[in-house]
N, C-alpha and C positions, 0 to 999 in steps of 0.2 A: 355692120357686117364686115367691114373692111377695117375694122379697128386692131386687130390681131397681127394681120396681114402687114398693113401700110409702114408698122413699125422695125420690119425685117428688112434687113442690106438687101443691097439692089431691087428697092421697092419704092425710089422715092417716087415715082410717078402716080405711084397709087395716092400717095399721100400730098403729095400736087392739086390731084383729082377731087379730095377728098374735102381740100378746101377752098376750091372752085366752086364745088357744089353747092355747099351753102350759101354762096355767093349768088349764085345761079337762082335761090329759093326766094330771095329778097323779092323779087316784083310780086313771086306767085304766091309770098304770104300778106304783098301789099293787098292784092286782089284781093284774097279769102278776107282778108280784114275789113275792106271798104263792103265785098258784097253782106259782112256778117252785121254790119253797121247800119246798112240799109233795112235791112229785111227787119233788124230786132228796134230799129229808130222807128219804124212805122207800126210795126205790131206788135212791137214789144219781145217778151222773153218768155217762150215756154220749155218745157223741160227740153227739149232737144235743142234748140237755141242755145240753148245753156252750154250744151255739152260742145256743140259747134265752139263756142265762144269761147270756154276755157282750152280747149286742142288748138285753138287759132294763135289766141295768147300763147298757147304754151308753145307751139310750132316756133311765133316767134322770138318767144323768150331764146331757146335753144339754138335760135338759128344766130343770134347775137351774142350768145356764150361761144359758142365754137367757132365764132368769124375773129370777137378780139379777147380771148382771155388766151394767157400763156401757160396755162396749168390747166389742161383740157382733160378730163377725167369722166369717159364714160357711164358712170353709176348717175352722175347727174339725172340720165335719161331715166333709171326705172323709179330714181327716188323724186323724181320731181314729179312721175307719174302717177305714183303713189299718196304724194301728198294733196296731189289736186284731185285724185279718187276719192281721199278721207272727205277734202273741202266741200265735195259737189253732193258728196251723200249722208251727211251728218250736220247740224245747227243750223241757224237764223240764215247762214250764205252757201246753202243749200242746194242742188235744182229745185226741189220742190218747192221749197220756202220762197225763194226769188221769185221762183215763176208764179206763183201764187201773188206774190203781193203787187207784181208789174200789173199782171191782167187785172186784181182789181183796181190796180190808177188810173188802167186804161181806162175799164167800163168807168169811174167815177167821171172821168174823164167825157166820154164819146156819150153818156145817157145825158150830159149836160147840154152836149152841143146840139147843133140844130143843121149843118149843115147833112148834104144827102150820102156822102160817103160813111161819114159817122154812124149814120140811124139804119145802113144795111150792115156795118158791121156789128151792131150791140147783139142780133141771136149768137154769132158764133164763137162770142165772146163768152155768152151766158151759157152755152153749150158747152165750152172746153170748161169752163171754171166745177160747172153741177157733174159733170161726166169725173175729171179728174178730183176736185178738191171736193165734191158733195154742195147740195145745197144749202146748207145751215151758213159755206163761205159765203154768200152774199146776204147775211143777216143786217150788215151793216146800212142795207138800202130800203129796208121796210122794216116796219113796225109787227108787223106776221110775224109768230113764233116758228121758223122755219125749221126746226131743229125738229118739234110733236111732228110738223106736216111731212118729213125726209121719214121719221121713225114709221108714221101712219102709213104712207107708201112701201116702206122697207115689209110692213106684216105684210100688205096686202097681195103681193105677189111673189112667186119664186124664181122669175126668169131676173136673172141681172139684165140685162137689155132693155126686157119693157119696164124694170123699174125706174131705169137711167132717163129713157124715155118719158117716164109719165113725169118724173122730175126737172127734165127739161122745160118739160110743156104747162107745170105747175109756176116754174118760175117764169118763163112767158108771158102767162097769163098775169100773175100779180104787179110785173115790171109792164103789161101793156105793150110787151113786144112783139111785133109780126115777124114773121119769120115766114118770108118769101119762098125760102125752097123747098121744093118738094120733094118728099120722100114715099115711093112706092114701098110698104110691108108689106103688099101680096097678101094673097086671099089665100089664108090654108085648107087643103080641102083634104080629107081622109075616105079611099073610097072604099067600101064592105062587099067583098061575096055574099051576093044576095039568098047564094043557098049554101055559102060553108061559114057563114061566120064563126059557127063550130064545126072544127074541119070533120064530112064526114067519111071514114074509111072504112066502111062496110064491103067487103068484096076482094080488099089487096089484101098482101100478102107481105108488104115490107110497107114503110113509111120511112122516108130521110128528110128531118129539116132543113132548110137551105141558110146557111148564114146570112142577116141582113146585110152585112158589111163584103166589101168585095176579098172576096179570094176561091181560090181553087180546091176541091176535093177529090179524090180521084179512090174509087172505091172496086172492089173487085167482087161480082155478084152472080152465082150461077154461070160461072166460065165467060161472063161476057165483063170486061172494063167499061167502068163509066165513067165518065169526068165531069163533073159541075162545075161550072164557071159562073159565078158573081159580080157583076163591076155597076160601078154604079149607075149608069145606063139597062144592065139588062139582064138576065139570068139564062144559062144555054145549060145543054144534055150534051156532051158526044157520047156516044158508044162503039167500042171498039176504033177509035181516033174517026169515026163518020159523026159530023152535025148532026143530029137526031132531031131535038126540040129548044125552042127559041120564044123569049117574052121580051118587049121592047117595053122598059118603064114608060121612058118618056114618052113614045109613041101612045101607047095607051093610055097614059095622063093626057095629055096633050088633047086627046079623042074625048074624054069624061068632060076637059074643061068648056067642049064643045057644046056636050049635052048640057054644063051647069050654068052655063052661060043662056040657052036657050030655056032653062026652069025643068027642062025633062029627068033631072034626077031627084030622086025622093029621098027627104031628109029622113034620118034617123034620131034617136032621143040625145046622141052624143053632139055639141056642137060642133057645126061644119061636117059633121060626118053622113055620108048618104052611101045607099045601097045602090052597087052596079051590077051588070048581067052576068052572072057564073061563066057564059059561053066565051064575053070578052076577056077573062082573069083565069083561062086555064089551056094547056095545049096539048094533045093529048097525040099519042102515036103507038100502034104493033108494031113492034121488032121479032124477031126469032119467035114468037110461042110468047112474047110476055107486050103487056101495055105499057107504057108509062107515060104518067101523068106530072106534067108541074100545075100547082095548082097556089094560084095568089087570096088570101084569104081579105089581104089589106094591103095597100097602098097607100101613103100618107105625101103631101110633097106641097107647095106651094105657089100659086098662078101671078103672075106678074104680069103686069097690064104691057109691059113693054118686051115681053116674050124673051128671057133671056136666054138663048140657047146655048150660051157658052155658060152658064151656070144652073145643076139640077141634082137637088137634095132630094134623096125621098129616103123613106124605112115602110120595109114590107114586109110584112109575114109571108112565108112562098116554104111552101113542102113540094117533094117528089113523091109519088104513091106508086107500087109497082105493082101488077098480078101476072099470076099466070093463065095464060088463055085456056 
């Protein structure tokens, strides 16, 4: 930034400064290098190691070019950028490729040993390699055709997640590894208007869907404004800038997971899907001469045994119904 600059009369100080600083960078690229030393000497190299690693390098390459060369020529910086981009993302000295073959030395490595630190790291060894590289990389450690068994799992499901998942838990199993930590998926539950699964609108007069996704609508209907508000917590009415009516997702998940925990809600033919009260999934109010209704048809969202309240997905079907009195 100061390359322009430092080279203009009455500017040596900038250019003093300039090469102080580098000087200055020496301890704190000794640091990044010891700590990048540690961490990748014990666990080796995964893609972002990598990337750590070659910026450390390059940090310090650059910081010893500019301390003692006499023909200091800024382009160094974007072309030496550039070549260690080409390096890191293309052939056998890769990230990919490196970090692939460190982690399998490790695991050959740590499935050999026997001490205790070794045998709780082999799951998450075997987790990053089937997550990132696929399971067929670890063919080299069984006789299983792991290639059929990754393609067999690839038909069976369409979520990338649970397929990641069931290939985790397949190469576990064939390697005999336990894998100590727990992982809570939550219990998805989907819950049905027991009397609108098909919404029924016999009587109004307007019908407005509510978008699942959060955002605002703002409609103008018989002289009166309305605003719908969506977020992912909860769905609201104002009319005429007055709070009208109000559904609290989570509060009413939250109340279902109540009843399915106690056995009190009834399953339906869809799995995990059960029918809840109409009166609990609709809110209903007269304003001026007219009704209006929000009315939730579905609910969908997921229960977690450790209550996360700082995290809440759901997708609901939710119309507004309007008449006049």
């Amino acid at each position: 930034m100061v390359y322009p600059v430092k080279e203009t009369a009455g500017n040596n100080w900038i250019k003093l400064f300039s090469r102080f600083f580098y000087v200055m960078l020496i301890p704190l690229v000794v640091l990044l290098l010891l700590a990048v030393w540690k961490r990748v000497g014990h666990y080796g190299i995964t893609e972002s190691r990598y990337i750590l690693t070659a910026l450390a390098l390059w940090l310090a390459g650059i910081t010893i070019y500019f301390l003692f060369s006499k023909k200091q020529n800024i382009k160094v910086i974007p072309i030496s950028l550039c070549i260690i981009s080409l390096l890191a993302t293309y052939g056998p000295q890769s990230a990919f490729s490196v970090s692939k073959f460190s982690q399998l030395s490790r695991l050959k490595r740590i499935m050999s040993s026997t001490k205790k630190e070794d045998i709780k790291e082999r799951p998450a060894v075997i987790r990053y390699l089937v997550y990132t590289h696929g399971l067929k990389t670890l063919q080299s450690f069984t006789k299983r055709d792991l290639s059929k068994i990754e393609q067999k799992i690839d038909t069976s499901d369409t979520y990338r997640y649970s397929m990641k998942e069931k290939k985790v838990a397949t190469a576990l199993a064939i390697f005999k590894v336990r894998d100590e930590r727990k992982y809570d998926e939550g219990v998805n539950i989907k819950l049905q208007n027991d009397e609108n699964q098909v919404l029924n609108v016999k009587g109004y007069d307007y019908l407005i869907p509510i978008d699942q996704y959060p955002n605002e609508n703002a409609i103008r209907l018989n002289g009166a404004d309305l605003k719908i508000e969506r977020s992912n917590l909860n769905v609201s009415l104002s009319i005429n800038n007055q709070p009208s009516l109000h559904i609290d997702f989570k509060a009413l998940f939250d109340q279902a997971v109540k009843a399915y925990q106690k056995g009190e809600l009834k399953a339906i033919d869809k799995k995990q899907a059960y029918l809840y009260p109409a009166k609990l999934m609709t809110v209903s109010k007269n304003i001026n001469g007219y009704q209006y209704t929000i009315v939730l048809t579905t609910l969908e969202s997921t229960y977690y045994d450790d209550n996360r309240d700082d995290y809440f997905w759901n997708e609901t079907t939710t119309y507004l119904l309007i008449k006049k009195l």
